[in-house]
N, C-alpha and C positions, 0 to 999 in steps of 0.2 A: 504493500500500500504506500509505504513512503519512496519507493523509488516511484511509482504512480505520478503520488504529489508533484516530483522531483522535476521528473519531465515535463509534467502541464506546467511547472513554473517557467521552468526554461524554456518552453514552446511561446508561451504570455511575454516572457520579455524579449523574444527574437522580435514578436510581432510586434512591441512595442517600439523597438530601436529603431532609430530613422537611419533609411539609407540613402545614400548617393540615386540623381535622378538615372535611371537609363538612359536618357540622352543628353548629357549635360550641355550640347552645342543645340540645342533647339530648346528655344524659353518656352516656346508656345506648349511643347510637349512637355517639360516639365511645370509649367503652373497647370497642364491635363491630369496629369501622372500626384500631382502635388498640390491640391486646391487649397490648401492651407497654407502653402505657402504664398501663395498669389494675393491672397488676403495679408499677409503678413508684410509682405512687400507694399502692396497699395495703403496698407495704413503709416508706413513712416515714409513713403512718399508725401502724403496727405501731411504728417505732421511736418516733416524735415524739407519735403520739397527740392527733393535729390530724386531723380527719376530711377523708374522700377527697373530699366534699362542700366543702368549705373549700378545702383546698388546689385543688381544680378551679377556685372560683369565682375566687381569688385571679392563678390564670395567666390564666382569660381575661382579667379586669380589667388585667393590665399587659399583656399583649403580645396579645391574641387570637388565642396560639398561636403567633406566629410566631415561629422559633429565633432569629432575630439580628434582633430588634426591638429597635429605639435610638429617642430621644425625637429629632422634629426639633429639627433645627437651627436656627436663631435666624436671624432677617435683618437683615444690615448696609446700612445707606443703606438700608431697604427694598426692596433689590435681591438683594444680592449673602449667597449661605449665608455664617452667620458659623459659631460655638463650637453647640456641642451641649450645654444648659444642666444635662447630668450625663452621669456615664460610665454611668450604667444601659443593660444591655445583656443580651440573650437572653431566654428566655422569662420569669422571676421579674423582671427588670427589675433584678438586683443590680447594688450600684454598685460597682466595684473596691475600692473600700476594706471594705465589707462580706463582699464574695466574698472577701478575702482571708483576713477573721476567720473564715471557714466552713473555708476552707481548713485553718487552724490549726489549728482547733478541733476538726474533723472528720479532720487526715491523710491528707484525698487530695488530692496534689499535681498529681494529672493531670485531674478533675474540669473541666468547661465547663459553661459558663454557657448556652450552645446546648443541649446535650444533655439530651434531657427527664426524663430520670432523674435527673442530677444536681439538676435544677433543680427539681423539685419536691421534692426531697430537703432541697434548701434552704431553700424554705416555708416546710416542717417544721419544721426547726432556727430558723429566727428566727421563726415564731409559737409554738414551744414555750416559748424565751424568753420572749417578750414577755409570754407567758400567767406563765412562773414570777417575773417581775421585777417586773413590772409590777399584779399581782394580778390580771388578767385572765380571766375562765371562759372555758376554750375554745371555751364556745359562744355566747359573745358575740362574733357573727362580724365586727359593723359595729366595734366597738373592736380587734377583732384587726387590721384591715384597717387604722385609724388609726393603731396603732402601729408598723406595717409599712412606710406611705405616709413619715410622719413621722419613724423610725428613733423608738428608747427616749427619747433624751433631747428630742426633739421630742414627743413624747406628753407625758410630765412636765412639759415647761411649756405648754402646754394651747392653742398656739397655734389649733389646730386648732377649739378652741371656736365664735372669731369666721370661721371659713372653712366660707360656709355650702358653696361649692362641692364641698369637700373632705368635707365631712359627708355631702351626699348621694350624693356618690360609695360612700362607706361604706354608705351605707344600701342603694344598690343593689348591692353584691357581695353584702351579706347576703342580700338577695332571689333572687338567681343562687343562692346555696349552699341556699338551701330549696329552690328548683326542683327544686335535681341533688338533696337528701338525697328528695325523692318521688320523681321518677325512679329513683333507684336504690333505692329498696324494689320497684320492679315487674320490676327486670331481673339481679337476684342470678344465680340459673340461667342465665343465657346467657355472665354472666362467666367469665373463665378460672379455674380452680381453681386455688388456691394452692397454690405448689412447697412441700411438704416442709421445704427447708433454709433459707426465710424465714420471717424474724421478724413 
């Protein structure tokens, strides 16, 4: 009987654990595949006013989806795992110290950095920053993504100038976020309509 128990628990929390979309290069098929998230994304649009196009391209670029995505770890003697070269962790890739300002900032002390609602939420909040601090247009996607990679006072001293790596990286989330903003003018109608009591 208790290995019974054992298995329906483990079968309850497979189905509970969020997985990566099956197609992560088509938005339209994952807000299909993932109606909650679509919602999740249109409500800190709604709040933050960073488009749902943006904020998509931004989670695939750190984590491609996955909720408890952490940056390898470092190897010591070239053998042996060392330190993990930042506490960024879950899908936006926040680093404790950030997630904690969100926290603040925002008053939900129960919020996860896993959880794709919260975490796209968070996007929000630090590319809507970056855009009001930093003078950034919102729809200068490859600068939003720099100041995001870099944290604010990393953007202001411009290191990111001389890193062409980090540049092109910018340039291609930008390209990801036109994809999804065409994509998503062809699949409006299939979306889920929006509740009433959100913003």
């Amino acid at each position: 009987m208790n290995a019974r128990r054992h298995i329906l628990l483990t079968l309850v929390i497979a189905g509970c654990a969020s997985t990566p979309p099956e197609d992560p290069d088509d938005v339209c098929e994952i807000f299909v595949e993932k109606p909650k998230w679509y919602r999740a994304v249109d409500a800190s649009y709604r709040w933050w006013g960073i488009r749902p196009s943006t904020l998509m391209a931004v989670t695939h670029k750190e984590s491609s989806y996955v909720p408890d995505a952490r940056p390898p770890r470092r190897k010591f003697l070239m053998i042996f795992p060392g330190r993990r070269p930042s506490s960024a962790y879950g899908y936006a890739q926040a680093t404790d110290e950030t997630w904690s300002d969100y926290l603040r900032d925002r008053g939900r002390r129960f919020a996860d950095r896993d959880d794709f609602d919260d975490a796209v939420d968070f996007i929000g909040w630090y590319l809507n920053r970056a855009s009001r601090d930093l003078s950034i247009p919102r729809s200068n996607v490859q600068h939003l993504y720099l100041a995001y990679h870099e944290g604010m006072a990393g953007y202001r001293r411009g290191g990111w100038k001389g890193n062409q790596w980090l540049r092109n990286a910018a340039a291609r989330v930008s390209a990801k976020a036109a994809i999804y903003e065409t994509q998503l003018k062809t699949c409006q109608s299939r979306l889920p309509k929006r509740r009433w009591w959100r913003r």
